[in-house]
Short mmCIF file of the C-alpha atoms (twelve columns), coordinates in Angstrom:
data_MODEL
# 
_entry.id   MODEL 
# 
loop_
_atom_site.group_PDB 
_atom_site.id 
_atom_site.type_symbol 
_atom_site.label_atom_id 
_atom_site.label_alt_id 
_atom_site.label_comp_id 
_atom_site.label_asym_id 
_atom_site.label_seq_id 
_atom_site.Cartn_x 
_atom_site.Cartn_y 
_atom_site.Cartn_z 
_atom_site.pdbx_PDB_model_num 
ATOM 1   C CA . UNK A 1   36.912  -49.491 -56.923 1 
ATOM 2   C CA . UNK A 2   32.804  -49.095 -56.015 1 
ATOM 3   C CA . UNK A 3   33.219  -45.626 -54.253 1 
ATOM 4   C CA . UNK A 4   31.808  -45.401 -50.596 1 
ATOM 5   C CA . UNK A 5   27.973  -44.530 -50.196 1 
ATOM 6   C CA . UNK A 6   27.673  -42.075 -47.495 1 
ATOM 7   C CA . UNK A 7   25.015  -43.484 -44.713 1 
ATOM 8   C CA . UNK A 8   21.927  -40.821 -45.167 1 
ATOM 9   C CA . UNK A 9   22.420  -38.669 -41.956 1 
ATOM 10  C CA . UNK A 10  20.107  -38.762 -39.198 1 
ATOM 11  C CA . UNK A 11  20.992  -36.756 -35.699 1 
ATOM 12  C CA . UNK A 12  21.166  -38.211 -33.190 1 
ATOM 13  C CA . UNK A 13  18.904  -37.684 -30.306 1 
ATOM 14  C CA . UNK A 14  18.829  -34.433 -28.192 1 
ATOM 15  C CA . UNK A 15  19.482  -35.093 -24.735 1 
ATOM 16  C CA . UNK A 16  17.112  -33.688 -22.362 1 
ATOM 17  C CA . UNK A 17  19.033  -30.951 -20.708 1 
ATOM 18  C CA . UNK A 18  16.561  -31.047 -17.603 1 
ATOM 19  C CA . UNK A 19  16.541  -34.806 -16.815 1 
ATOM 20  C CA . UNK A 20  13.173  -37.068 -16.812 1 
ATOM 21  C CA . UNK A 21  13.297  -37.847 -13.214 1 
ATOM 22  C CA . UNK A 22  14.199  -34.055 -11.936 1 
ATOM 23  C CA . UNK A 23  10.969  -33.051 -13.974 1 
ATOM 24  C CA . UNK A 24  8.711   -35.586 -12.670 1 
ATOM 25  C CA . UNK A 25  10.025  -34.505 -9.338  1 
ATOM 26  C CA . UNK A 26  9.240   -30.620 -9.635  1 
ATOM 27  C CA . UNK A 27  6.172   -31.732 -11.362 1 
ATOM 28  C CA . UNK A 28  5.285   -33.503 -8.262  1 
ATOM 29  C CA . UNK A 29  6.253   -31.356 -5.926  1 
ATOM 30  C CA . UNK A 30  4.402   -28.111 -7.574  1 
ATOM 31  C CA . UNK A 31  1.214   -29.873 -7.655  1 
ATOM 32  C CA . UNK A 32  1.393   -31.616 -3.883  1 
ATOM 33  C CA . UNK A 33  2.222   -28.024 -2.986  1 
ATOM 34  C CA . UNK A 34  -0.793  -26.443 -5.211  1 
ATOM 35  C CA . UNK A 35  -2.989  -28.668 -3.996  1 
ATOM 36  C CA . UNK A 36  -1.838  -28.382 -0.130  1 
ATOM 37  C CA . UNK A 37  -2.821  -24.775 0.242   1 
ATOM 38  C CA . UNK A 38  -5.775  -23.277 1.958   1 
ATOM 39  C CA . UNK A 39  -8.553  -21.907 -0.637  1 
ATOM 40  C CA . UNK A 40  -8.742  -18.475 1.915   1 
ATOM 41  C CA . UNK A 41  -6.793  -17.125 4.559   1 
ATOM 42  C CA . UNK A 42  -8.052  -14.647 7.058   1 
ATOM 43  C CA . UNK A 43  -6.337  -10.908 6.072   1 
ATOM 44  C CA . UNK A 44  -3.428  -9.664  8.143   1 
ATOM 45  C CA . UNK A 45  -3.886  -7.952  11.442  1 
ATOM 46  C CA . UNK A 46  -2.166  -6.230  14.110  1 
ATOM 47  C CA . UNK A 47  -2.956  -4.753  17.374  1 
ATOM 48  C CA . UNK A 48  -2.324  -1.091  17.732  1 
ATOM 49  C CA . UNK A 49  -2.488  1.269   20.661  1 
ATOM 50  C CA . UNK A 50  -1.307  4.686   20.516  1 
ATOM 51  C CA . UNK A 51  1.916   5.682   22.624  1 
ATOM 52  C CA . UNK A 52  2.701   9.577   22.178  1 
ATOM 53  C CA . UNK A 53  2.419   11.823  19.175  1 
ATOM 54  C CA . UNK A 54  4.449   14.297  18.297  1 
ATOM 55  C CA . UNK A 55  4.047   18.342  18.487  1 
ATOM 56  C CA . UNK A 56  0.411   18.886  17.272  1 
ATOM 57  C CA . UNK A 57  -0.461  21.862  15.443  1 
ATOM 58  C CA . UNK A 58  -4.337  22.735  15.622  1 
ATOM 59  C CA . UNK A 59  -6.118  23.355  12.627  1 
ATOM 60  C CA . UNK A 60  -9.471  24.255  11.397  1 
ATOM 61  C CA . UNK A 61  -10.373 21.992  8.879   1 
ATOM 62  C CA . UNK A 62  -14.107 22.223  6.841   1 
ATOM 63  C CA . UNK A 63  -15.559 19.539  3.811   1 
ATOM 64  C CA . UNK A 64  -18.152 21.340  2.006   1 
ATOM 65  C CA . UNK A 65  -19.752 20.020  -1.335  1 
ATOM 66  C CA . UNK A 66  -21.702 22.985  -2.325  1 
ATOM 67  C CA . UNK A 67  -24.634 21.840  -0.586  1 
ATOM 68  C CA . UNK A 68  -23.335 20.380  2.976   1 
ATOM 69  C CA . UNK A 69  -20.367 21.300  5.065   1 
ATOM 70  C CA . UNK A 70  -18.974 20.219  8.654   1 
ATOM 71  C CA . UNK A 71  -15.846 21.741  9.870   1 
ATOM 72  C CA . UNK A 72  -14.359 21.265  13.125  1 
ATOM 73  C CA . UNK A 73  -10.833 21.628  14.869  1 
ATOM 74  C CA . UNK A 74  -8.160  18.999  14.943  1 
ATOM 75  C CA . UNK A 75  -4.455  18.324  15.265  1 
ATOM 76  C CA . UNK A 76  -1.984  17.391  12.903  1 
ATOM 77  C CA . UNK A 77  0.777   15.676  13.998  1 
ATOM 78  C CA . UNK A 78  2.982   12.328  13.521  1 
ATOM 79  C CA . UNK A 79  1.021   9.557   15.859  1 
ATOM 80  C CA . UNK A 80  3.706   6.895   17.587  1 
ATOM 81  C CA . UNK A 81  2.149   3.475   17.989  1 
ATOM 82  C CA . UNK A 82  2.672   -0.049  19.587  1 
ATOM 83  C CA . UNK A 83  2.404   -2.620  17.275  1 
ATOM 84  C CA . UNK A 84  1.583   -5.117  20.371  1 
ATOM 85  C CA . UNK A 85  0.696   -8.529  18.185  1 
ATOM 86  C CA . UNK A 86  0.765   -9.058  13.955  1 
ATOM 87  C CA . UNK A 87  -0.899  -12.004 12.748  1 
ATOM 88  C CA . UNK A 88  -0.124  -13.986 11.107  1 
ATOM 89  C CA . UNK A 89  3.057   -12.995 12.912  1 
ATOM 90  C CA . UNK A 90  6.775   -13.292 10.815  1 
ATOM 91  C CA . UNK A 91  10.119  -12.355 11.879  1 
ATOM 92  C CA . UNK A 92  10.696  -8.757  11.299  1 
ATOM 93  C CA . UNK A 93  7.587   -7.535  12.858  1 
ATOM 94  C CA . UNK A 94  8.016   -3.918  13.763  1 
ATOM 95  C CA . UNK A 95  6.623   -3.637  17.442  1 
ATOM 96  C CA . UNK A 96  6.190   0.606   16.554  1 
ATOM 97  C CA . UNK A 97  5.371   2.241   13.976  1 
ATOM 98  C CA . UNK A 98  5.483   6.110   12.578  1 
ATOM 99  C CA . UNK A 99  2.343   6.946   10.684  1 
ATOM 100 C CA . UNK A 100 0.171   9.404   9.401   1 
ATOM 101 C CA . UNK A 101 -3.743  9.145   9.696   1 
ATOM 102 C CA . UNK A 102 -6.126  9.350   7.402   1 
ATOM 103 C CA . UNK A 103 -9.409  10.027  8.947   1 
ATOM 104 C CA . UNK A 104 -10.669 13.299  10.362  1 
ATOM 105 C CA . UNK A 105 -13.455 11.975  12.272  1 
ATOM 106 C CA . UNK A 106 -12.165 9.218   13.982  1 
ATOM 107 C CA . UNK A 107 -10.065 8.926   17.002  1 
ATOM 108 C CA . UNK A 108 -6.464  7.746   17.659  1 
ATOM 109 C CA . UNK A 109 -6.355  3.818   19.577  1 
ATOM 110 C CA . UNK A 110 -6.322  4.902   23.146  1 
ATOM 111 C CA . UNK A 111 -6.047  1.278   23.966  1 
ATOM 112 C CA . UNK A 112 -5.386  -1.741  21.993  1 
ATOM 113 C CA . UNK A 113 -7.489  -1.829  19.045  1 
ATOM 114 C CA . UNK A 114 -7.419  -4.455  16.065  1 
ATOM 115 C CA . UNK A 115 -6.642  -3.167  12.388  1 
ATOM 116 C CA . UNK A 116 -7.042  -4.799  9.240   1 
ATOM 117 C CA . UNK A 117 -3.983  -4.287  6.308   1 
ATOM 118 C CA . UNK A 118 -5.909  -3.360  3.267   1 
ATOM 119 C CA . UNK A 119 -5.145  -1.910  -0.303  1 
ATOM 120 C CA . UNK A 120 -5.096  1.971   0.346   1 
ATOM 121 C CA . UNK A 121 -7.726  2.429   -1.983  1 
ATOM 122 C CA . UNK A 122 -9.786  1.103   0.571   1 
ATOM 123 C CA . UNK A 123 -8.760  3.701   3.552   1 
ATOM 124 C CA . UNK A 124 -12.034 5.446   5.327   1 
ATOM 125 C CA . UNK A 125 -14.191 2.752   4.734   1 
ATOM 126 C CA . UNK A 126 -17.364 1.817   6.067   1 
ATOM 127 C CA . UNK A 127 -18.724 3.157   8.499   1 
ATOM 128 C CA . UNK A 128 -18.017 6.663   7.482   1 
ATOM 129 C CA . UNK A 129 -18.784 9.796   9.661   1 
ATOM 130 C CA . UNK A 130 -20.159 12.877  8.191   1 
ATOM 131 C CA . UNK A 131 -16.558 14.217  6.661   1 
ATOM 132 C CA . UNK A 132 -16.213 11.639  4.171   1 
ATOM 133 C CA . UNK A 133 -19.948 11.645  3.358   1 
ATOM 134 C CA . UNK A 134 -19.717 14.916  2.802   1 
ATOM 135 C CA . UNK A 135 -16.083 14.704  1.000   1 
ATOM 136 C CA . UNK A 136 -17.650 11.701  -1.591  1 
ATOM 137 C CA . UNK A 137 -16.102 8.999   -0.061  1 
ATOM 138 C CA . UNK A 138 -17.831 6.035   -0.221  1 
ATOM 139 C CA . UNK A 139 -18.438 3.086   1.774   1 
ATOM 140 C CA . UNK A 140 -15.400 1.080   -0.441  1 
ATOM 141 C CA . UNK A 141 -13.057 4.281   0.731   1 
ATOM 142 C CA . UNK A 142 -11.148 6.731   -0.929  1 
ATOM 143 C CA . UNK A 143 -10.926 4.915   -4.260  1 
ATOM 144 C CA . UNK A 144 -7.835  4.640   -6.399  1 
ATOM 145 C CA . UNK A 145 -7.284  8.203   -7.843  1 
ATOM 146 C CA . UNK A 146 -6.636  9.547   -3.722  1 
ATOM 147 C CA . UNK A 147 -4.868  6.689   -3.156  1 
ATOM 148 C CA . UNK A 148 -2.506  7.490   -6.158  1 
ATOM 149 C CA . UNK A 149 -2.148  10.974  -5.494  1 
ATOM 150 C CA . UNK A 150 -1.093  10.178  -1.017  1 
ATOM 151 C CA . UNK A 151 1.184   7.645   -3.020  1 
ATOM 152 C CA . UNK A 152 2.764   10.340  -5.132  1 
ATOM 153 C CA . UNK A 153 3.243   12.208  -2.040  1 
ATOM 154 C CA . UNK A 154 4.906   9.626   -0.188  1 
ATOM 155 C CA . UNK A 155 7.134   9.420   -2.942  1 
ATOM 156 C CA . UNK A 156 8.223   13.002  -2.990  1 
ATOM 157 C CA . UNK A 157 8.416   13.667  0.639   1 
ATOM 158 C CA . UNK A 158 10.330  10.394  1.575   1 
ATOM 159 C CA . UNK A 159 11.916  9.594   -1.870  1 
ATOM 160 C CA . UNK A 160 15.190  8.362   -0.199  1 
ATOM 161 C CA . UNK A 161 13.001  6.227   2.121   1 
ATOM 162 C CA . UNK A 162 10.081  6.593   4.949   1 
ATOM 163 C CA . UNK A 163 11.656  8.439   7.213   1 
ATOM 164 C CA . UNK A 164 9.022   10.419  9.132   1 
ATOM 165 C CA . UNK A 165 11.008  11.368  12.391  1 
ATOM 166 C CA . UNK A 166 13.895  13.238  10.326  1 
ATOM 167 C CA . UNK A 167 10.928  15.933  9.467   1 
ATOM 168 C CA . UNK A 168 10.736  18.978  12.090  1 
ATOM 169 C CA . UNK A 169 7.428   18.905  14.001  1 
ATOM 170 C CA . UNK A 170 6.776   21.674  11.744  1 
ATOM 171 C CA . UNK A 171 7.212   19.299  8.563   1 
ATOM 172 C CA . UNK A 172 5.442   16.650  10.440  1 
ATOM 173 C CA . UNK A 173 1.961   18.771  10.912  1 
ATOM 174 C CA . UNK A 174 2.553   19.708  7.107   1 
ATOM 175 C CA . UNK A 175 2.890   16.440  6.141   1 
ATOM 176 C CA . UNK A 176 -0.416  15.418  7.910   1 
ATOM 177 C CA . UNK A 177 -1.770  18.420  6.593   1 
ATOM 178 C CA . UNK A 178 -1.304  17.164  2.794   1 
ATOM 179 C CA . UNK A 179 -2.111  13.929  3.508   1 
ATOM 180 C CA . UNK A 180 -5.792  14.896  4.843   1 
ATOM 181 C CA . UNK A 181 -6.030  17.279  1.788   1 
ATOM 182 C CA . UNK A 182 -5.175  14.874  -1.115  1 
ATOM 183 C CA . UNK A 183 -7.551  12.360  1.108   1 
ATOM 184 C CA . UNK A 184 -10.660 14.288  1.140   1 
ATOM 185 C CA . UNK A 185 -10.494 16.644  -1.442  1 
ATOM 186 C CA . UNK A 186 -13.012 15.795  -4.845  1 
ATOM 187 C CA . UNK A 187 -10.967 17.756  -7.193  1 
ATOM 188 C CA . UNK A 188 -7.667  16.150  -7.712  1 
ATOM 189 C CA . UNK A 189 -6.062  18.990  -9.337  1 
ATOM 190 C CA . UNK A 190 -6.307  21.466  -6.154  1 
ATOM 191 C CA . UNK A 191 -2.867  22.111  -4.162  1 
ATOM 192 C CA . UNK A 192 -3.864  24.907  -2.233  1 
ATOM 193 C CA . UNK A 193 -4.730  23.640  1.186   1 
ATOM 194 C CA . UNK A 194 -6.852  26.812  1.941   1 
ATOM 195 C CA . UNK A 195 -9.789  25.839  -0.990  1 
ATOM 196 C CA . UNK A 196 -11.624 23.215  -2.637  1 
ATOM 197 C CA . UNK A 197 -14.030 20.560  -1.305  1 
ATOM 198 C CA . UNK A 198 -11.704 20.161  1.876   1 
ATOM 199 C CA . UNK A 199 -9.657  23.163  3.200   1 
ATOM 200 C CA . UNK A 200 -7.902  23.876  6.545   1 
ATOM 201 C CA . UNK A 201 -7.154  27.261  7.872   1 
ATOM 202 C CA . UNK A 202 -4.791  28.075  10.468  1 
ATOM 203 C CA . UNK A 203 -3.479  31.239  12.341  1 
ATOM 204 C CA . UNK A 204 -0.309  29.846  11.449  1 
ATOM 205 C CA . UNK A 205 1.320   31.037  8.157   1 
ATOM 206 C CA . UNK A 206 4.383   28.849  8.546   1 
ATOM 207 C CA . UNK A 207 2.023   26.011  8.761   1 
ATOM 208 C CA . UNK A 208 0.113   26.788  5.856   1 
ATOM 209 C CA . UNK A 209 3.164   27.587  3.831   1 
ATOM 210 C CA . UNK A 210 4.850   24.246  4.045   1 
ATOM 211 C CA . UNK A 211 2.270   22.565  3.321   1 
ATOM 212 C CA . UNK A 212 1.244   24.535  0.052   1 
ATOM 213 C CA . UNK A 213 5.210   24.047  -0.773  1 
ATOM 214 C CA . UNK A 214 4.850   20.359  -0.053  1 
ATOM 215 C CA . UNK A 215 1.844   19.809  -2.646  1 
ATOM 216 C CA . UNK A 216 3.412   22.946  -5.175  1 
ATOM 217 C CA . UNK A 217 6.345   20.362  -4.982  1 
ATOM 218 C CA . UNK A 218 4.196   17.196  -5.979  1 
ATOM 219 C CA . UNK A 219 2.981   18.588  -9.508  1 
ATOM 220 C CA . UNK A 220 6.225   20.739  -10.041 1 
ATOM 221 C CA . UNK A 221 8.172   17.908  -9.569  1 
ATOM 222 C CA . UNK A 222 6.025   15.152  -11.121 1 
ATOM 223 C CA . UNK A 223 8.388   12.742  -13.058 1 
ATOM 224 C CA . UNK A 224 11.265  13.217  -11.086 1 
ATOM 225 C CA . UNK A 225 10.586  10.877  -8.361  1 
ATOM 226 C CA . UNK A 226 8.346   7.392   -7.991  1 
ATOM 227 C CA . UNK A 227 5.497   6.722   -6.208  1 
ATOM 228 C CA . UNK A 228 5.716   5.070   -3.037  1 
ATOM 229 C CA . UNK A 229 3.590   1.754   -2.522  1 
ATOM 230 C CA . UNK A 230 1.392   2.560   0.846   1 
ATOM 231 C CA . UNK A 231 -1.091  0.168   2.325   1 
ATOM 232 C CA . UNK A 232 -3.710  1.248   5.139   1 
ATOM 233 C CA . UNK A 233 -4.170  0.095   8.305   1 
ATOM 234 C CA . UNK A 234 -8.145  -0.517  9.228   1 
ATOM 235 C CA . UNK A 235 -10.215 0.118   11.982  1 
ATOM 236 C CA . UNK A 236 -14.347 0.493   12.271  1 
ATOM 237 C CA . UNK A 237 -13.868 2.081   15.645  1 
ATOM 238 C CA . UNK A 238 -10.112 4.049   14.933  1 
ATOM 239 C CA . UNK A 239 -8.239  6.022   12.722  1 
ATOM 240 C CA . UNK A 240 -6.692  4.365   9.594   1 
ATOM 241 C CA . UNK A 241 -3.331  4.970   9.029   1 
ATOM 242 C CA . UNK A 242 -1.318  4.865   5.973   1 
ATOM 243 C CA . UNK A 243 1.463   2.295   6.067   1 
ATOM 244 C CA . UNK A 244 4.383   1.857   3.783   1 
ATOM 245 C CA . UNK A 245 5.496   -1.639  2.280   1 
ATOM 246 C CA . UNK A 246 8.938   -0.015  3.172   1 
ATOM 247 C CA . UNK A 247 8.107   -0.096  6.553   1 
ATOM 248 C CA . UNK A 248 6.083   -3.538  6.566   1 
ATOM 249 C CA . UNK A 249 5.606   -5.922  3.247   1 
ATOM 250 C CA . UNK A 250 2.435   -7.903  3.510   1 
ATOM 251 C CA . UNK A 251 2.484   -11.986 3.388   1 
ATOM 252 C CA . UNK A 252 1.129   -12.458 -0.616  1 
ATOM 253 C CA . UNK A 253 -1.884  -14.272 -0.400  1 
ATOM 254 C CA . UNK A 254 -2.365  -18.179 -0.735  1 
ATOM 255 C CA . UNK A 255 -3.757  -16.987 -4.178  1 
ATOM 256 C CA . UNK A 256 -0.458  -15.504 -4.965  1 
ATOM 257 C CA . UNK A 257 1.616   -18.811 -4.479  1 
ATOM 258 C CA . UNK A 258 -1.146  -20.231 -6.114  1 
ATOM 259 C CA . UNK A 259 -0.560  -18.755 -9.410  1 
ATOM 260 C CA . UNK A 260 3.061   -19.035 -8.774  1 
ATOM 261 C CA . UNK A 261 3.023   -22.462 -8.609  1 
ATOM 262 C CA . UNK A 262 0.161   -23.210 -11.246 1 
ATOM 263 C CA . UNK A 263 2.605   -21.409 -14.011 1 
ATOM 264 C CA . UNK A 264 5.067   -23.236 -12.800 1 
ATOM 265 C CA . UNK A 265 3.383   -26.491 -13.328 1 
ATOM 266 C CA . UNK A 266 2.166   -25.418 -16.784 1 
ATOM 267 C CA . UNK A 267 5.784   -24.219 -17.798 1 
ATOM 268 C CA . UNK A 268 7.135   -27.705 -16.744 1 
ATOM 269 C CA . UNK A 269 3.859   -29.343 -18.961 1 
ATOM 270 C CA . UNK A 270 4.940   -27.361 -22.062 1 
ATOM 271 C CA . UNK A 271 8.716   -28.249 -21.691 1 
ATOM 272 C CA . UNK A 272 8.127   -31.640 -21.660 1 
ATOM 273 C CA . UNK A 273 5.817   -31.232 -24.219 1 
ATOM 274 C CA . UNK A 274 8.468   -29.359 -26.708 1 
ATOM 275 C CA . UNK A 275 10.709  -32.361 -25.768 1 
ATOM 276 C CA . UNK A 276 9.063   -34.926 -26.683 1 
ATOM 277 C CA . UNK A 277 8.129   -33.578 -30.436 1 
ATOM 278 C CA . UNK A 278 12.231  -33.644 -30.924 1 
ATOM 279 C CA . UNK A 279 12.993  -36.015 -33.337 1 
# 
């Protein structure tokens, strides 16, 4: 008997697990929607006018560089403001809002004033009054090593979430305190409020103590907790104020989806490509 020959073996094809007309599709899709967005959008806004603040604590507070120096009195305190219009607007918008200023030389929106939502690293920029002149900060802002250290402070303070009213008006003023300190200061190793490049004195101890014991608590502490991610609030004419994704998360930009959708094209590309070399 002539014994069976065994056919040579040859597998049989691989079935696309992502069909042929479902890729075309997403294909498609991805680049209709690529190609339907706007090359800029105009950066988020929002209208803000000061309401009430809460119990201020004066302070005397002094930049000197070794060669200039201003000092003057101000008032640190949590500032309560209506958010009257965001645009683009998106449900969610909070119409108030808790914050903490940065600027020492400007003032608070007394009526409605227009703000820009930038990167914190550019809070206190251009035009700048004699305190950030004075401080180093430039006409970009504070730069990213202030910004880092007011977002490691954020994190500390509010590590179970930004929760500014829960603080005593005490805490408040010490909070605002700090965050003037770690935004003016040129020597990012100083937590003593009383020296450096910026400094604030006060007749009140209690004051002074909790806010040494809030930025003690930062370095002691470091490792323990994450940084916060904070945006700013701009004005030319107002104070900037530091703003917490927590509290409001920015619309990415049209530059965002677009590399979102561009790698999403290309993966699709290279999976079809991988495909086809399947015997």
């Amino acid at each position: 008997m002539r014994p069976a020959v065994k056919e040579p073996f040859s597998p049989a094809p691989q079935q696309n697990s992502f069909p042929m007309h479902l890729k075309s599709l997403l294909l498609l899709v991805s680049v209709t929607a690529l190609a339907s967005l706007p090359s800029s959008a105009s950066a988020q806004s929002v209208s803000l006018q000061l309401l009430s603040y809460s119990s201020a604590y004066q302070v005397h507070g002094k930049v000197d560089n070794g060669i200039t120096s201003r000092e003057a009195d101000v008032f640190a305190t949590l500032q309560h403001l209506s958010a009257i219009s965001w645009t683009p607007a998106q449900a969610g918008d909070p119409a108030t809002l808790d914050l903490f200023c940065v600027e020492l030389g400007q003032l608070a929106p007394l009526s409605a004033t227009s703000y820009t939502l930038l990167p914190l690293a550019s809070a206190d920029s251009a035009p700048n009054d004699t305190f950030e002149t004075i401080a180093g900060v430039g006409a970009a802002g504070i730069g990213g090593l202030r910004a880092q250290n007011l977002s490691l402070l954020y994190g500390y303070e509010f590590s179970s979430g930004y929760t500014p009213l829960s603080l005593s008006a005490l805490n408040q003023a010490a909070f605002q305190l700090a965050v003037w300190k770690l935004s003016h200061d040129d020597n990012f190793n100083h937590v003593d409020v009383l020296a450096g490049s910026y400094f604030s004195a006060s007749n009140n101890a209690a004051l002074i103590s909790a806010t040494n014991a809030l930025l003690d608590g930062v370095v002691a502490n470091a490792g323990n907790f994450s940084a916060m991610s904070l945006n700013v609030l701009h004005s030319d004419t107002g104070q900037d104020y530091i703003l917490p994704t927590l509290v409001y998360t920015p619309i990415p930009e049209p530059s965002t989806y677009a590399a979102i959708l561009g790698a999403l094209v290309l993966g699709v590309v290279t999976f079809r490509r991988r495909q086809s070399g399947v015997a």
